[in-house]
C-alpha positions in Angstrom: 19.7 -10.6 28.1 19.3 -10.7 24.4 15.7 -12.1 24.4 14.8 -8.8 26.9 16.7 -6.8 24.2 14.1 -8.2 21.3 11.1 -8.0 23.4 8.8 -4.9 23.3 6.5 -4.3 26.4 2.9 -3.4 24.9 -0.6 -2.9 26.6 -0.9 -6.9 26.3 2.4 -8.0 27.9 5.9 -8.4 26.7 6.2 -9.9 23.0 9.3 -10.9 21.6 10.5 -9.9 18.5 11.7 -13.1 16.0 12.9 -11.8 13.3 15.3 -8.7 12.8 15.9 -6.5 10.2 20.2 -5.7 10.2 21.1 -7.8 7.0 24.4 -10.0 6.4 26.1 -8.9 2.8 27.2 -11.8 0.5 30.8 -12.6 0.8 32.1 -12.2 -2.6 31.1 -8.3 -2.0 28.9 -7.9 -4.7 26.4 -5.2 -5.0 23.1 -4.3 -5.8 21.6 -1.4 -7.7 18.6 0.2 -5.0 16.6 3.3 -4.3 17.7 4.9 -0.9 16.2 7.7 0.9 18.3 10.8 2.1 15.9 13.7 3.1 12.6 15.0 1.8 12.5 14.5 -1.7 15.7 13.1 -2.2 15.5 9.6 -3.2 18.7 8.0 -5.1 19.9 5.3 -7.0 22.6 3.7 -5.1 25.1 0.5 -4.6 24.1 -1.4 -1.9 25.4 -5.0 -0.9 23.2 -7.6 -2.0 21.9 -9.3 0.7 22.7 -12.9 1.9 20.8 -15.6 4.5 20.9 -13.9 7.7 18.2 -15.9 9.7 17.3 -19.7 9.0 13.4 -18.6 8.0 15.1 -16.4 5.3 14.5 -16.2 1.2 16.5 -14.0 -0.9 14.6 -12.7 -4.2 16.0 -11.7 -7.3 13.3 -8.7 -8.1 11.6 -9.1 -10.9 9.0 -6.5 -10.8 8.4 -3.6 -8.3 6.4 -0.4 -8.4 5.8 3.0 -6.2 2.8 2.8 -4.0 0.6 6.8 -3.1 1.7 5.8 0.9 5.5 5.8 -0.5 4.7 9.6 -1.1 4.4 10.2 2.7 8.2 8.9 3.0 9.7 10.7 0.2 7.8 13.9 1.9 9.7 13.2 5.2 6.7 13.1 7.0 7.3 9.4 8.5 10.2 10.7 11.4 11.7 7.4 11.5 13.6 7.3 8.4 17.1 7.3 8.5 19.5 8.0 5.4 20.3 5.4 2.8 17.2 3.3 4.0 16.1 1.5 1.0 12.5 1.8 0.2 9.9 -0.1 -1.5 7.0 -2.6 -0.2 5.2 -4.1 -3.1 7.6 -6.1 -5.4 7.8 -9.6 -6.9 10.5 -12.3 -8.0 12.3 -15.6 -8.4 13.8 -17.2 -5.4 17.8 -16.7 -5.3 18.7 -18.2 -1.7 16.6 -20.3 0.2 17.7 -20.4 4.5 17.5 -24.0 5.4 14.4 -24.3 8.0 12.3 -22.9 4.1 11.1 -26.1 2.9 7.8 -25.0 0.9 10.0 -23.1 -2.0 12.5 -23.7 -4.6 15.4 -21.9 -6.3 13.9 -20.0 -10.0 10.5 -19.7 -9.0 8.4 -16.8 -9.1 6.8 -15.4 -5.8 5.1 -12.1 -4.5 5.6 -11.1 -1.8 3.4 -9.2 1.2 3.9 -5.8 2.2 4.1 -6.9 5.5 6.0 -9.4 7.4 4.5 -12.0 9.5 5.7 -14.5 11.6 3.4 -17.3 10.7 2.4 -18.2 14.3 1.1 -15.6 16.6 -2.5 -15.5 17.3 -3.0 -12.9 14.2 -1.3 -14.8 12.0 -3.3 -18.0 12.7 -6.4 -16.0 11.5 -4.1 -14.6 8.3 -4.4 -11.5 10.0 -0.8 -10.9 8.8 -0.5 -7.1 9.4 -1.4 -7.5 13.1 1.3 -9.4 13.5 2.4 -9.0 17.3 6.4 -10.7 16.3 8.5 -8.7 13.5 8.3 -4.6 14.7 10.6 -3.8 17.7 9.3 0.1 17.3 8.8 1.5 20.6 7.4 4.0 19.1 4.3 2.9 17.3 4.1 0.8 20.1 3.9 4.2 22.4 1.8 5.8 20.1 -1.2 2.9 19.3 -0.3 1.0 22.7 0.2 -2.0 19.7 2.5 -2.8 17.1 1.3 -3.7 13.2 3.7 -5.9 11.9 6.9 -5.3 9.9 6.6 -3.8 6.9 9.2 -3.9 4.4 11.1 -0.8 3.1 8.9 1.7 4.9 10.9 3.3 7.9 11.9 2.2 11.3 8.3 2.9 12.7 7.7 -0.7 10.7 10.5 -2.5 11.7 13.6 -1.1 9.5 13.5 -3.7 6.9 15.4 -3.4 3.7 12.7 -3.0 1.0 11.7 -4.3 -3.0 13.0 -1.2 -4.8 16.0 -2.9 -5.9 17.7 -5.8 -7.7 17.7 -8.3 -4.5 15.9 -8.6 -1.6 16.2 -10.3 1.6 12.0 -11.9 3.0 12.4 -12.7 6.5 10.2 -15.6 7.3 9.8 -16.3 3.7 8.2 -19.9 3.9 5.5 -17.3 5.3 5.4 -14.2 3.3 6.1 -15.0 0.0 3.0 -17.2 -2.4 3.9 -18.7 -5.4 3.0 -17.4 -8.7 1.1 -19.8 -11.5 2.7 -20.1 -15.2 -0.6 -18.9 -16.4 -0.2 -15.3 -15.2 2.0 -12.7 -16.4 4.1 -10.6 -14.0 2.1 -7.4 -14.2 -1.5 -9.8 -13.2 0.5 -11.1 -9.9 2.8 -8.2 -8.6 -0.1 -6.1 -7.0 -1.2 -8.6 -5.0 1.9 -7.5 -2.5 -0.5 -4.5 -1.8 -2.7 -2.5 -3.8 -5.3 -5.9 -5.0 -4.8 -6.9 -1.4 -5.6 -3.4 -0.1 -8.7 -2.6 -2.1 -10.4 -5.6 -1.5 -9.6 -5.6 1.8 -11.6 -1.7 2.3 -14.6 -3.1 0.5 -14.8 -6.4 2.3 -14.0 -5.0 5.7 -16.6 -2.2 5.4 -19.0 -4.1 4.2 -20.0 -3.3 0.9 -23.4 -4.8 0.1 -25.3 -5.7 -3.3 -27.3 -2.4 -4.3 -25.4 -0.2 -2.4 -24.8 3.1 -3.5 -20.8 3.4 -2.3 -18.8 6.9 -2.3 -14.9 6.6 -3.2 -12.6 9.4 -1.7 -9.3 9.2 -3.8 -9.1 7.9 -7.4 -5.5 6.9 -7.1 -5.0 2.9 -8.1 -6.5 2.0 -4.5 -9.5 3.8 -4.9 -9.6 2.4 -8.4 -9.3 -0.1 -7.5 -11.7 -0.1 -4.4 -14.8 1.1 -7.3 -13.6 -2.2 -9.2 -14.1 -4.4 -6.6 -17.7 -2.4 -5.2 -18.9 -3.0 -8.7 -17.9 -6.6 -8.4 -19.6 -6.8 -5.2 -22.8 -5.5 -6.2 -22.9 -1.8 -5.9 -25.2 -0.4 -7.9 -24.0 3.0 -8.2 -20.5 4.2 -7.5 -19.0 7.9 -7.2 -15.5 8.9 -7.1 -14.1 12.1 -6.0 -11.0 13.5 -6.4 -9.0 16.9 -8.3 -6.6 15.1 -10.5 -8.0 15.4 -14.2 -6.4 12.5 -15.3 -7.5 10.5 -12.3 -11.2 11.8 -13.2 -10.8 10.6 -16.8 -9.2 7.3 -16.1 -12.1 6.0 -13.7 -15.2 7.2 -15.8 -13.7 5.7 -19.0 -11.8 2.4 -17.3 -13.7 1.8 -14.2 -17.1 3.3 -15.3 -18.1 4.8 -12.6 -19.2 8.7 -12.1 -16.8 11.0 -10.7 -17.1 14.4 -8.9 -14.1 16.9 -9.0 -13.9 18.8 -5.9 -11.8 21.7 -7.4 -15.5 22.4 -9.8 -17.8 21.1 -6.8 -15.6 22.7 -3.7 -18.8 21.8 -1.1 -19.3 17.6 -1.6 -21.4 17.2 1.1 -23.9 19.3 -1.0 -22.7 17.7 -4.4 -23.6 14.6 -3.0 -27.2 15.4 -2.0 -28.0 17.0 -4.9 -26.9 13.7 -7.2 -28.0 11.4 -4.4 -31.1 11.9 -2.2 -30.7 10.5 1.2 -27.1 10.1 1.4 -24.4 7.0 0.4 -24.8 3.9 2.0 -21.2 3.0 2.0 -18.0 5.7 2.1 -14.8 4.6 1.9 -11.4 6.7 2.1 -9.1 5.6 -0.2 -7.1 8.9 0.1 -3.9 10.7 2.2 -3.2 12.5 5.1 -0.2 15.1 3.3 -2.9 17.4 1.3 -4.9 19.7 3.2 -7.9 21.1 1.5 -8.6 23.8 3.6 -6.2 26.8 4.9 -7.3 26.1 8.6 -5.6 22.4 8.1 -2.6 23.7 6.0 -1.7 26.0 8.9 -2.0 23.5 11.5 -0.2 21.3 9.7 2.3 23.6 8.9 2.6 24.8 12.3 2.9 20.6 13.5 -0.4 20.9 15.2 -1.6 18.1 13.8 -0.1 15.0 11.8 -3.1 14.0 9.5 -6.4 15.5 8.5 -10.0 15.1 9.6 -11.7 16.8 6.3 -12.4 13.8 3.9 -13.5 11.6 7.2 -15.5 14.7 8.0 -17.1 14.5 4.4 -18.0 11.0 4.9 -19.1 11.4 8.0 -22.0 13.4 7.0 -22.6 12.4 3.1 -23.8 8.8 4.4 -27.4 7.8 5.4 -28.1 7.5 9.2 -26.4 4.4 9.8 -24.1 4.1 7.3 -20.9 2.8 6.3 -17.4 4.5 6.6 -14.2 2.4 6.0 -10.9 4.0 6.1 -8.0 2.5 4.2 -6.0 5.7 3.1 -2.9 5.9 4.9 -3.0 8.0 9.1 -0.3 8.1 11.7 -1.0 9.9 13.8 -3.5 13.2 15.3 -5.9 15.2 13.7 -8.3 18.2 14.7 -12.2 19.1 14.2 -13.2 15.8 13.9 -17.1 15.3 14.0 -17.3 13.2 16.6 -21.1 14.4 17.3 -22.4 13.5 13.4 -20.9 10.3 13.8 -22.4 9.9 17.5 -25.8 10.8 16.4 -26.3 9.4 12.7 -24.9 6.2 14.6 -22.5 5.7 11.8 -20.5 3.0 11.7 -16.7 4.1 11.2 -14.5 1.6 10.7 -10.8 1.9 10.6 -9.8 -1.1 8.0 -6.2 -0.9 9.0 -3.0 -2.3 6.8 -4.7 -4.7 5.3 -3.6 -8.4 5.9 -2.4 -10.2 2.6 -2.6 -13.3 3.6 -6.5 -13.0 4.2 -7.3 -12.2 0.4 -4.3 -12.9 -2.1 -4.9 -16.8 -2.7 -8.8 -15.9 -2.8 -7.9 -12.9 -4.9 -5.2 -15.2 -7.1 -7.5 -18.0 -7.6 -11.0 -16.7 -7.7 -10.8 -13.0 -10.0 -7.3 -12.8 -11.5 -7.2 -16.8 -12.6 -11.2 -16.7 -14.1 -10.6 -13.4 -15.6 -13.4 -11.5 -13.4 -10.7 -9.2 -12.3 -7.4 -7.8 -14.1 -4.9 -6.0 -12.4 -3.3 -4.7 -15.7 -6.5 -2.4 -16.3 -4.3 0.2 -13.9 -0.7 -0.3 -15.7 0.2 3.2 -16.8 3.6 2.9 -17.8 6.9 0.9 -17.4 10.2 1.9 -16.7 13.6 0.5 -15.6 14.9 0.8 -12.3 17.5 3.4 -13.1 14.5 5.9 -13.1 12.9 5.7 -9.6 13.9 8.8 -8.6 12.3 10.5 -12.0 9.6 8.5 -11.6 8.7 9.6 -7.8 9.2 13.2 -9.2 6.1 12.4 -11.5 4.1 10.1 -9.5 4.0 13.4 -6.6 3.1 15.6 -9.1 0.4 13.2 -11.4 2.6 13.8 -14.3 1.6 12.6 -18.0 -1.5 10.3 -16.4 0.8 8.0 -14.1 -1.2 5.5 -12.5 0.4 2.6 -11.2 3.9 2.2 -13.0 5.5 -1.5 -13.7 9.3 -1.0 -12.7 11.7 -3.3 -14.2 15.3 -4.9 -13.3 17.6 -6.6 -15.1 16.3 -9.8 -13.8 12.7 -9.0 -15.2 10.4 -11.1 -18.0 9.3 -8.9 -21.0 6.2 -6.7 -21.0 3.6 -9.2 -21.7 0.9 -8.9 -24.3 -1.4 -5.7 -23.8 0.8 -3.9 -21.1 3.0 -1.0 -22.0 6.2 -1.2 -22.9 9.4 0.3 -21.4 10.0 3.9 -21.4 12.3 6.5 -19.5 10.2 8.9 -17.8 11.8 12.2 -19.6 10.7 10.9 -22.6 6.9 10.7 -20.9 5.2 14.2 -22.8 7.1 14.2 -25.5 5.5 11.7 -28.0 
């Protein structure tokens, strides 16, 4: 009865579930300061128990470092409908290993880890590729399942649709399968050069790699967030010749021609970039990567649809892409769709035979040791380029007020505990976001 009860019936068969996301508090009743969701734009600060061993594969981290991610915008919108209140949020976090179930034998109490966004099982057919994000075991929802006729794999801190986990934006957390999902950090390496490799390191390279970004390409970046800044990062790495990044936020704009040298188009002074792009680049892009969101219409057509629940996400920037590359070019999606859209050109992509790929959540495991070991260990590649500000965990709510609204050039923002290292040379230093504006 109980194994029926875990297993999920997708196009493939029945797959059991093996790891679940209901959380035994400690004993001695202690608790936890964590962010919680409670309705649209209504994230708190709250008490929570800390969590304790629940399942044998278990680890339970002291936090050490944490941050807000652009797809945590799409929760504290309400736009993901399987959040339910006092779920505690966060995906990309960091620590030192508190508990350690007893079937964990690779780990060791006090030392550092990140961790993956997502939460793999270690032995299903994805996972033996590293393919962690497919992973067919941790995500009872029926309803992704109904909706994609598969299941991506838990995710932590990111609604029921991924499983229901507890996530990093708090003191403790609880890593199911943590002999899995958790890789150990090097002495050598601060806290701000390992934390991003839970997502947004992993992420960008992923979209470059998985597209296909070639030496002497000319490559297009939708979105100058830290993903797409990061994505121009790694194209440059990888060869590109010449990379252009579009986008409205002024401080975004700045940030990637003076830190990521690259040239940049903003689409509020260019409103037409298909014809931007021919103008500055005869023949088209060879690569075009979407490194952008589905909650911000561009044009009133989508805004009403939206509005009106026509539609969950947004063809435009797809659309843009679509057309702006050569016949036979490149487009690799890694900004974050559920769901439907409308007006998609499905007849430019049909007869440019362009080569649309969706990247998906990209799987950790593939990249971070080859991220680890062979850019942020020789220097080729650091993470801390991107490091806005810091702030202590008291101010998550403040801080997703700002982060929505690209307040006082946030980027990507270091958020501290009590359990945290201090700032290390070259990275900022804590501040409380009121005081952001002021000095």
């Amino acid at each position: 009865m109980q194994a029926a009860a875990n297993a999920v019936q997708d196009s493939m068969g029945t797959v059991p579930t093996v790891v679940h996301p209901e959380t035994k508090p400690r004993g001695d009743g202690s608790t936890m300061k964590a962010l919680a969701w409670f309705g649209a734009q209504d994230v708190r600060i709250v008490d929570a128990p800390v969590p304790d061993i629940t399942e044998p594969d278990d680890v339970i981290l002291k936090v050490t470092g944490t941050t807000i991610c652009g797809s945590d915008l799409h929760l504290y919108h309400g736009e993901i409908v399987t959040l339910q209140k006092g779920d505690i949020l966060g995906h990309e976090f960091m620590g030192t290993v508190d508990r350690i179930g007893p079937n964990v034998k690779n780990l060791k109490l006090g030392q550092r880890v990140v961790a993956s966004f997502q939460i793999a099982c270690g032995e299903c057919e994805y996972c033996k590729q590293k393919l962690s994000s497919f992973c067919d075991r941790t995500n009872p929802s029926t309803l992704q399942n109904y909706m994609y006729g598969h299941r991506d794999a838990g995710f932590f801190g990111y609604s029921h649709f991924t499983g229901g986990f507890a996530g990093g934006q708090a003191e403790y957390v609880r890593v199911p399968k943590g002999n899995v999902n958790l890789l150990p950090v090097p002495d050598e390496i601060s806290d701000e050069q390992a934390l991003y490799l839970s997502d947004v390191l992993s992420t960008s390279y992923h979209c470059v790699m998985d597209t296909g970004v070639q030496e002497g390409d000319t490559v297009g970046v939708w979105g100058l967030g830290p993903i797409g800044q990061c994505v121009a990062k790694w194209a440059l790495l990888k060869g590109a010749k010449r990379v252009i990044g579009i986008d409205k936020v002024k401080d975004r704009l700045l940030f990637a021609s003076e830190k990521t040298g690259i040239e940049t188009i903003d689409f509020t002074v260019h409103t037409d970039i298909v014809k931007r792009i021919q103008e500055i680049c005869p023949g088209g892009l060879d690569v075009a990567l979407d490194c952008g969101t589905f909650h911000q219409p561009k044009t009133l057509l989508h805004k009403v649809e939206k509005a009106l629940m026509l539609e969950t996400d947004v063809s435009e920037i797809v659309n843009e892409m679509i057309v702006c590359v050569k016949k036979g070019g490149r487009c690799g999606i890694i900004g974050a769709y559920s769901g439907f859209t409308n007006h998609f050109n499905i007849g430019a992509l049909m007869e440019k035979g362009v080569r649309l790929i969706g990247n998906g959540q990209a799987p950790v495991h593939k990249w971070w040791k080859e991220i680890l070991e062979d850019y942020i260990l020789t220097g080729k590649f650091d993470p801390t380029f991107m490091i806005s500000h810091r702030v202590p965990l008291e101010d998550f709510p403040k801080l997703y007020e700002a982060f929505d609204k690209h307040r006082d050039g946030v980027v990507k923002v270091f958020v501290e505990t009590k359990f945290s290292n201090p700032p290390a040379s070259g990275c900022p230093k804590v501040s409380r976001v009121d005081e952001w504006g002021k000095v």
